[in-house]
N, C-alpha and C positions, 0 to 999 in steps of 0.2 A: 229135350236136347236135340232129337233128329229134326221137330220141324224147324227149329232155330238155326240149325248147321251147326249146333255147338258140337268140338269132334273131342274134345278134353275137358273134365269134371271132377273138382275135388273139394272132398268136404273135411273139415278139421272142427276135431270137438274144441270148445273154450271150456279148459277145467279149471275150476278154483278149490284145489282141495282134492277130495275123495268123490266132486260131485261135477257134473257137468251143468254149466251155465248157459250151454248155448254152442250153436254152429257157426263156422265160418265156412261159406260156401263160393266157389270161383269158378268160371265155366270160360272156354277159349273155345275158337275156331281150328287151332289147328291141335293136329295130333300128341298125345303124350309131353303138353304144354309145360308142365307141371314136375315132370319127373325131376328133372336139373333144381328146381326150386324147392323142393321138399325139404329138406333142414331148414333152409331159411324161412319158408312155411310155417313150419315149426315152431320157430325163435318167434317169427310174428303174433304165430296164433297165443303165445305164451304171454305175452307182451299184454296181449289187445286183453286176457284174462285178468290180468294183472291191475291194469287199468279199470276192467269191470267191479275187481275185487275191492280196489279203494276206493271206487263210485257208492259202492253198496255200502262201508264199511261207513264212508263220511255221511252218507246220510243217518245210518242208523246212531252213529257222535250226534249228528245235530239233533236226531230226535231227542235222544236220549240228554243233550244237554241243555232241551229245552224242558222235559219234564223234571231234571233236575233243580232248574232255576225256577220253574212253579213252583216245587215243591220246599225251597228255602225262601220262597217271598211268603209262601203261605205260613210255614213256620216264625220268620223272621215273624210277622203280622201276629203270632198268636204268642208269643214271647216277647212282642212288643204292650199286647194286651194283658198279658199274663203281670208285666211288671210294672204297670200303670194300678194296676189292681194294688200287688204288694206295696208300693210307695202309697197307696191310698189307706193301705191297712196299717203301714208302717208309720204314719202320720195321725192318724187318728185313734191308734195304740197309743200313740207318745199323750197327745191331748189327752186323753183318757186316764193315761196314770198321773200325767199332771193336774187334774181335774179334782181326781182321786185323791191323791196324797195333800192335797191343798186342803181338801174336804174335809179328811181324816185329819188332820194337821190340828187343826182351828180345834174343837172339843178336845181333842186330846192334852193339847198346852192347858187349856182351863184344870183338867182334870187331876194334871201334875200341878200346877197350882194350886191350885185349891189345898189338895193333899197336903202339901208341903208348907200350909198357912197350917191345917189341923196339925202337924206334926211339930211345928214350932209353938202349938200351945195356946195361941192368939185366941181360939174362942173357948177355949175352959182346960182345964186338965185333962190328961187320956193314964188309962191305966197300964203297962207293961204290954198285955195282948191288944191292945188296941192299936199302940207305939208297930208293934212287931205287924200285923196285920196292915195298917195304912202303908208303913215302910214297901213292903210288897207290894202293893197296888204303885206304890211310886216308882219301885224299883224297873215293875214289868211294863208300867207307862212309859220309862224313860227306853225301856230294848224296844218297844214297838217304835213308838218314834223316831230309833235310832235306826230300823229296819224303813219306814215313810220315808225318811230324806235320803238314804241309800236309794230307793225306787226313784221317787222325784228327781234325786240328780244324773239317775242312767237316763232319764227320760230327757232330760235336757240335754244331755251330752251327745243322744242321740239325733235328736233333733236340732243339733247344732247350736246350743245357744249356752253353750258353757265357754268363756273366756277366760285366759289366765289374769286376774288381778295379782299384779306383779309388784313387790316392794322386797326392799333388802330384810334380811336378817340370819342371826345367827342358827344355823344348822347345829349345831352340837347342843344349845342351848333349847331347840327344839325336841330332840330326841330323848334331852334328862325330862324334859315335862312330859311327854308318855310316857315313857317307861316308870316314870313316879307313881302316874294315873292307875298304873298296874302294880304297883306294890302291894296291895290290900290282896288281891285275887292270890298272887305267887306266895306269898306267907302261907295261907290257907289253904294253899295246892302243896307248899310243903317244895317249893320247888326253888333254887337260885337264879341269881338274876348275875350275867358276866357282860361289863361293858367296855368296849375297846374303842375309845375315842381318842378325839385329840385336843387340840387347847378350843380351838374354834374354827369354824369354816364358816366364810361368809357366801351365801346365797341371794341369787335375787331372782327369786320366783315367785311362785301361788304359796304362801305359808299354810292358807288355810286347808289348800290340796293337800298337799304335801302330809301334811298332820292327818290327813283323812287315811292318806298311804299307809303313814307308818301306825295310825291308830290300828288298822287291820289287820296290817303282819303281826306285830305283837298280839292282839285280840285273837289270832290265830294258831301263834304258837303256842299261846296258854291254854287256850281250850282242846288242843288234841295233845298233850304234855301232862303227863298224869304223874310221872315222877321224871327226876334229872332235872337239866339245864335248859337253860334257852340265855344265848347271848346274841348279841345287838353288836356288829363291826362298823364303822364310817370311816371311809378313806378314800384320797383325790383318788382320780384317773391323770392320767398323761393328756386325754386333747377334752382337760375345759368341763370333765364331766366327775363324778362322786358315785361311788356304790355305799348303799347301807343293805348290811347283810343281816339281816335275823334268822339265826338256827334256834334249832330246838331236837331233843330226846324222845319225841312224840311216837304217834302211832307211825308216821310214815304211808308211803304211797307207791303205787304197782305202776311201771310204765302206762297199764292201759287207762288208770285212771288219772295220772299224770294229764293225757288228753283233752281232757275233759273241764280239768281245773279252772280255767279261764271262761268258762263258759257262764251264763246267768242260770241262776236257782240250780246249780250242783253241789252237793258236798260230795267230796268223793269220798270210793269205798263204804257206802250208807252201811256196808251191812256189819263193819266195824263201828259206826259213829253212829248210830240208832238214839246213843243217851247226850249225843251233841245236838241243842238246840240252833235254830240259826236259819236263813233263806238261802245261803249259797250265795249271796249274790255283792258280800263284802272284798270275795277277789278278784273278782269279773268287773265292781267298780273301779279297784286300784289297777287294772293294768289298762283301762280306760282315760285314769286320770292325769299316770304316768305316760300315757301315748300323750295325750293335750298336753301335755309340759315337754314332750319329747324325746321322751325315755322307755323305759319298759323293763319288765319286771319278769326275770328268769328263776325256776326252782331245777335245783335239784332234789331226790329223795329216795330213799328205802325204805320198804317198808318192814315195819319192828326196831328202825334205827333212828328216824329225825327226817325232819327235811331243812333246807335251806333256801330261803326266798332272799335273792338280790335284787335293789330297786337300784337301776341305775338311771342319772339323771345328769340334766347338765347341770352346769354350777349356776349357769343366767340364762333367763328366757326373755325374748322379745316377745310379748305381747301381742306385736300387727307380724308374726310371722309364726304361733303358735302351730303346731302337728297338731292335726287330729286323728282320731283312731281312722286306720287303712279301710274299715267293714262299712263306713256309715256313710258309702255314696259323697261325703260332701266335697270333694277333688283334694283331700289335702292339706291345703293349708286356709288361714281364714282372710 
């Protein structure tokens, strides 16, 4: 300062915080420069910290929001790879059971054939145990097959290639024909049958879907309905749509596995239903079938009381505007 002639010198820390960043340093020629400007000094030196601190502050944002956007490109990248994979798996799963069930399909019709030529007699007479024995073989041929076209048709439905064949008919007149188909089982079970229809409701849907629906809620009330009732309701809605409700006195179901029911190959509560045969995968296809038709399929239940499965539907489907189920990628509509 002396060789300079500087006669006035002042230094001011820059704090950002509890830390000092730095000096601010000024030097004058004349005497006691400084003193009258000290607060304002002050104010400055604060200022100029201030300015430091959101210098330092945006750099470290941009670092940081540059390692951020690596790190969601690199993600986005490996969740883009990850679901190239499952649509690869999920595609050649489908093939696969369609392949399969096609496979299975073809000897097993022969085998029920056949049977059911020895069982009507055609190439000689059969004894009582013979009758009783092939009967079973035909019996058990016809639930696997009926287990084969439940896979085959999840497989298509998934893969996009189930459309509604739509034609009129009568809906009440559909539900006395299951329910008939189950008369034999309910006699045997010891159980009643209560039907609350009305004269007729005309539909113009999938019949043959629809039939597939209501074949499994009945097929379902009976087989966990060990004594009681099980009745079968049909009646409009207000905007254009029909509930058919099937209850039943059965074993019933615990909210958690409630959860679960929709799901493929679940029976819920296994460790109640141990002596109920089956895949799980008869109500996983009707709320599949009923989503393709535009509808969907709600339960209530208790358990040690019944449950109640509602299929609710519209009364008429458009074809070039069918729903598909929400889960299977294909955007919605066809």
């Amino acid at each position: 300062c002396k060789r300079a002639n500087l006669r006035s010198f002042a230094a001011l820390p820059l704090r950002i915080g509890e830390e000092v960043a730095g000096v601010l340093g000024l030097a004058s020629y004349g005497e006691r420069d400084f003193e009258e400007q000290a607060a304002f000094l002050e104010t400055l030196t604060g200022q100029i910290a201030v300015g430091l601190n959101n210098a330092v502050l945006h750099e470290q944002i941009e670092k940081h929001t540059a390692e951020l956007e690596q790190r969601v490109a690199e993600r986005t990248a490996e969740l883009v790879r990850a679901l190239a994979k499952a649509e690869d798996a999920e595609r050649l799963k489908s093939i696969f059971l369609a392949s399969m069930s096609h496979e299975l399909r073809t000897p097993l019709n022969s085998i029920i054939g056949f049977t059911g030529i020895l069982l009507m007699g055609l190439t000689g007479e059969l004894n009582p145990e013979q009758k009783k024995q092939l009967q079973m073989v035909k019996t058990n041929g016809q639930h696997l097959l009926s287990m084969i076209n439940d896979i085959l048709d999840i497989s298509k439905i998934e893969a996009g290639k189930v459309f509604p064949e739509v034609e009129a008919f009568d809906l009440i007149a559909l539900v006395k024909e299951v329910t008939g188909s189950f008369e034999p089982q309910i006699r045997e079970k010891r159980l009643t049958l209560h039907s609350r229809l009305s004269a007729r409701i005309k539909m113009r849907s999938d019949r043959r879907r629809i039939k597939q629906i209501l074949m499994n809620l009945m097929s379902n009330a009976v087989k966990y309905t060990e004594e009681g009732r099980i009745d079968i309701a049909v009646r409009k809605l207000q905007d254009d749509r029909l509930e058919v409700k099937v209850s039943d006195t059965g074993i019933g179901m615990s909210k958690e596995n409630m959860k679960r029911l929709f799901q493929p190959f679940q029976q819920v509560g296994m460790e109640l239903t141990k002596s109920f045969e089956g895949t799980g995968l008869g109500l996983y296809l009707s709320q599949k079938l009923a989503n393709l038709l535009g509808g969907e399929i709600v339960v209530e239940s208790q358990p040690g009381k019944g449950s109640v499965f509602t299929a609710i539907l519209p009364l008429a489907v458009d074809e070039n505007s069918a729903v598909f189920p929400a889960d299977n990628g294909l955007g919605g509509r066809r």
